[in-house]
N, C-alpha and C positions, 0 to 999 in steps of 0.2 A: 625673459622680460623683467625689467626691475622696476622699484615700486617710482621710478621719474617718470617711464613710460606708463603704467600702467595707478593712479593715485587711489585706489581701490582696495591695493596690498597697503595703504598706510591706514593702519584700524583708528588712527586717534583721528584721524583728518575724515576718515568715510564717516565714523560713529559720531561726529560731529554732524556734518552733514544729516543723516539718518535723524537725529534728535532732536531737529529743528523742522527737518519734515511736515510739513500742514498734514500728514497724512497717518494713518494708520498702516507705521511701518515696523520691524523687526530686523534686526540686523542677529545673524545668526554664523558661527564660526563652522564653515562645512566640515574640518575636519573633527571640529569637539561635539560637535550638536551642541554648543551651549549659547546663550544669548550673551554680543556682545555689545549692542547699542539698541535702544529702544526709542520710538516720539512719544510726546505726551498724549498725542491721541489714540494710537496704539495700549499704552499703560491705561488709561482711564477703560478702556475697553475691558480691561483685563482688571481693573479694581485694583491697581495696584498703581507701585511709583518704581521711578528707574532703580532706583536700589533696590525692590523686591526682584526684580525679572534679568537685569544683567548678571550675568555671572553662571545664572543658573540652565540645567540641562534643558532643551526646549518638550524634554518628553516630560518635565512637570507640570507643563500645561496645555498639554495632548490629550483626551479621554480615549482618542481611539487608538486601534490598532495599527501598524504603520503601512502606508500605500506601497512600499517598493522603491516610493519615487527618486526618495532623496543620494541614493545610493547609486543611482542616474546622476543625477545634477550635479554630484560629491567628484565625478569622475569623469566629469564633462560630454557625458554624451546624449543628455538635453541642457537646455538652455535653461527649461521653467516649466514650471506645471502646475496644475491648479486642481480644486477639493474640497471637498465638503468636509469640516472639523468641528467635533466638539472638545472645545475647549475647554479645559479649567482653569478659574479664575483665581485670583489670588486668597479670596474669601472663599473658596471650597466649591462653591456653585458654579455647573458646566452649562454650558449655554451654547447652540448652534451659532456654525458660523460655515464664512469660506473664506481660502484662501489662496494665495497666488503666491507662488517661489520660483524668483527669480536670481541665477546668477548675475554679481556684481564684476561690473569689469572686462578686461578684454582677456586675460589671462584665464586660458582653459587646462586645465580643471582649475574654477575660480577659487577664491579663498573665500571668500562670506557669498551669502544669500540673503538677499532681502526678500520680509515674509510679509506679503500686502491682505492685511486682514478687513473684513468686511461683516457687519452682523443683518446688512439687511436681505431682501427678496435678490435682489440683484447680485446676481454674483461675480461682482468686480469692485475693486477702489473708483472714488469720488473721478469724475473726469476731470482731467486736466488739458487746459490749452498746450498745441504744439505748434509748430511752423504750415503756415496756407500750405506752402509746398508738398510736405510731408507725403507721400504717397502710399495709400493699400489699396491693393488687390484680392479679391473674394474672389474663390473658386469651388469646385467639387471635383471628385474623381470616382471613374465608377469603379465596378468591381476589378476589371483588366488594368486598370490603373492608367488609363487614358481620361485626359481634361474631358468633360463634358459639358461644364459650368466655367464662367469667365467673367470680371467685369470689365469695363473697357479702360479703366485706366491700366490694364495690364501695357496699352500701346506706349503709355509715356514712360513706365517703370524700365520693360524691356525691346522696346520697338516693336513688337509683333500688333498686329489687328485683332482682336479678339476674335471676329469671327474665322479667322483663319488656324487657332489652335483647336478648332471642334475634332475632338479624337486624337488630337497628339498627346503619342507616351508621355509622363510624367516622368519616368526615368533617365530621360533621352535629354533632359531640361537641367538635369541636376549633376552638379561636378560630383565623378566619383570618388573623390578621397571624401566626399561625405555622404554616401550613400550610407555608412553603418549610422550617423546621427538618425536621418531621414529613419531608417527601418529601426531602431531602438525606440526613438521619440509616437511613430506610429506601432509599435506592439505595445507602449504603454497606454495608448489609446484608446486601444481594443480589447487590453485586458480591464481598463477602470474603466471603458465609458466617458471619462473626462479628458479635458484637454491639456497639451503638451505645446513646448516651444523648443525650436531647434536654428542655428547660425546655420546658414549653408550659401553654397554659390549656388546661383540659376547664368544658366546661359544668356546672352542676348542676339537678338537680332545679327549683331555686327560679329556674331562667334567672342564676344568677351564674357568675363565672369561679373557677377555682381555680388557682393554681399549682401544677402536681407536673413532678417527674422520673418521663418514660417511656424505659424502659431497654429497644431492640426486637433481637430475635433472628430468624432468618430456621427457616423450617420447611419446609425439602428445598430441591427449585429452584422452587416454585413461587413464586405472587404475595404467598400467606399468610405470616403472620408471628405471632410469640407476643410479646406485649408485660408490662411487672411497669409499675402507677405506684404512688407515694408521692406522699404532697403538702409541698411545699417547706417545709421548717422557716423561721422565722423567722431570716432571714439576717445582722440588725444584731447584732454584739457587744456585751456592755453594755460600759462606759468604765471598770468598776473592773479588771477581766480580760482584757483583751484576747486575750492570749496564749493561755490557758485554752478558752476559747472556740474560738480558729482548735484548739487539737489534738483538743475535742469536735467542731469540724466533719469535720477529717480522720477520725476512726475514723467519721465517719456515712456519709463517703464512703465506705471501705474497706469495713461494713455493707453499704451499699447495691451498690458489685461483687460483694461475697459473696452477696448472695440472686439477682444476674442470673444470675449462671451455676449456678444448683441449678436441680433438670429443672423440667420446664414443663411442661403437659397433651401427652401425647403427641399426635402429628398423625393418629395412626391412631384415636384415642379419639372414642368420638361425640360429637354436635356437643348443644345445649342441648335443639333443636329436637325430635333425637330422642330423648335421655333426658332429662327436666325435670328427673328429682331431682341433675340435676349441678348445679343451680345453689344448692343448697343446702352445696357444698365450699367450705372457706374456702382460702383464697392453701396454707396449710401442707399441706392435705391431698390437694389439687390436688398441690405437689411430691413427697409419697408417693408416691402414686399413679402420678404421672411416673415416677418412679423406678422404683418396681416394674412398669409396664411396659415399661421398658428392661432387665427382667430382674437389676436388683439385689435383694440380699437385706437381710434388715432390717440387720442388723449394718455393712452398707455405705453403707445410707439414713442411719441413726443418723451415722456417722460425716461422709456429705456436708451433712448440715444441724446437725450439733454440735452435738445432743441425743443421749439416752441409748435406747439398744435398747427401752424398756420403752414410752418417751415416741410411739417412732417405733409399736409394739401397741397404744397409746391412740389415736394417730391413724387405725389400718388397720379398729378396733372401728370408731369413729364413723362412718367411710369403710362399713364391711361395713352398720350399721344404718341410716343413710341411703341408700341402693344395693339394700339389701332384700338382701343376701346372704350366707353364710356362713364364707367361705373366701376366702383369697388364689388360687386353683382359679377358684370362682367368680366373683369381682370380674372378676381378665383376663375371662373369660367375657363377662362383660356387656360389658366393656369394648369387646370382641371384636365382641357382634353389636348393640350397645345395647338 
């Protein structure tokens, strides 16, 4: 692929893009480790200006030891991963942080990664607007590695009804020329705890392949895992924008770290099998639901999914009358015994 098809391999044209970023971004050279474009919000982060941080190794302002991960990403066999970092900053002083490393581009093994850094509670970049359209699916798997969890927009993503994948193999679903992404991306899961992203096909309904990013998170120590996919936006820039285009890709990125780490079907929550009306939850009210079983309240849901207190009572209604129940009381309740 060359750098017409792919405008990602051009470092003055991404590093531009990157440093105009509204966001707290990094642009890093996979195979130097060294920083090759930084935004201003990113640098202020880090007490420093684009001249202090370009050029140099990113392990100058790393405090920790290295996760394994990058050496994945460096080689194409995940997409992105995400971390808890302390950082040092330019001024000497390390400070908690997290972060998100994603490859740039469609070209695998990519040449940069963009590094979405964050210093609050929340561990994701600022949300950004995407297309209504845009489609995710929340799921789980249990230990055999059979769907157990589902939300309903899996029907529009791949044709199937939600309630009809209860206990279909996850194997069975995924093209195997990429089953070693799938089983790399989840052993990094299981060995950190945190979460991982990987390019794969999923099958559809009609026996075709789809492209999406699944973004997998590990659920306790078990073998189960909670997975989010989206399906791959059209990755060609057009030729009047180029630039334009790579900073709409980057806030998709950013988007897409922001909804992996908002909650996920809890693991104590019953499975399709035993309540069916679960499969009528869509991705949104599935992370309610999460939430509020983690014992947040609405005013804290609200805030984790950046939407408004009233939006998050829209969603807990449709949850209660789907569910057949009256109360936030009740919902845990069923949640509790199915």
């Amino acid at each position: 692929m060359d750098a017409d098809a792919d405008p990602f391999l051009d470092g003055e044209l991404t590093g531009a893009a990157v440093s105009r970023a509204g966001l707290a971004v990094v642009q890093v050279d996979l195979a130097t480790l060294r920083v090759t474009a930084v935004s201003d919000v990113a640098a202020a982060l880090l007490a420093g200006t684009r001249t202090d941080l370009v050029g140099h190794p990113v392990r100058e302002f790393v405090a920790d030891e290295p996760t394994g991960a990058i050496p994945l990403l460096a080689t194409g066999r995940v997409d992105g991963f995400e971390a808890p970092r302390r950082l040092r900053r330019v001024d000497g002083k390390v400070v908690e942080a997290y972060v998100w490393v994603h490859a740039l581009g469609e070209r695998r093994p990519a040449r940069y990664g963009a590094v979405m850094v964050t210093m609050q509670d929340t561990p994701a970049p600022e949300l950004l607007p995407v297309a209504a359209h845009d489609l995710m699916v929340i799921g789980t798997v249990d230990p055999e590695w059979r769907i157990d969890r589902i939300s309903v927009e899996v029907d529009g993503l791949l044709g199937y009804p939600a309630r009809h994948l209860a206990g279909a193999p996850l194997l069975s679903a995924v093209h195997p020329s990429d089953l070693p992404e799938l089983l790399a991306g989840l052993a990094h899961v299981h060995a950190t705890g945190r979460g991982s992203a990987i390019r794969l096909r999923v099958r559809t309904r009609d026996n075709q392949w789809l492209w999406c990013r699944a973004h997998l998170s590990a659920l306790g120590d078990s073998p189960r895992f909670a997975f989010t996919l989206r399906p791959l936006a059209d990755q060609r820039p057009s030729a009047t924008d180029r630039a334009q285009e790579l900073e709409m890709r980057l806030a998709r990125i950013a988007h897409e770290t922001r909804t992996a780490g908002l909650p996920k079907p809890s693991d104590s929550a019953p499975v399709l099998a035993d309540l069916p009306q679960l499969a009528t939850l869509t991705s949104r009210e599935w992370q309610v639901v999460g939430a509020l079983a983690e014992g947040s309240r609405v005013a804290t849901i609200a805030g984790r999914l950046n939407v408004s207190p009233g939006t998050v009572r829209n969603h807990l209604s449709a949850v209660y009358a789907k569910l057949e129940v009256g109360s936030q009381a009740e919902l845990l309740e069923r949640l509790r015994t199915g």
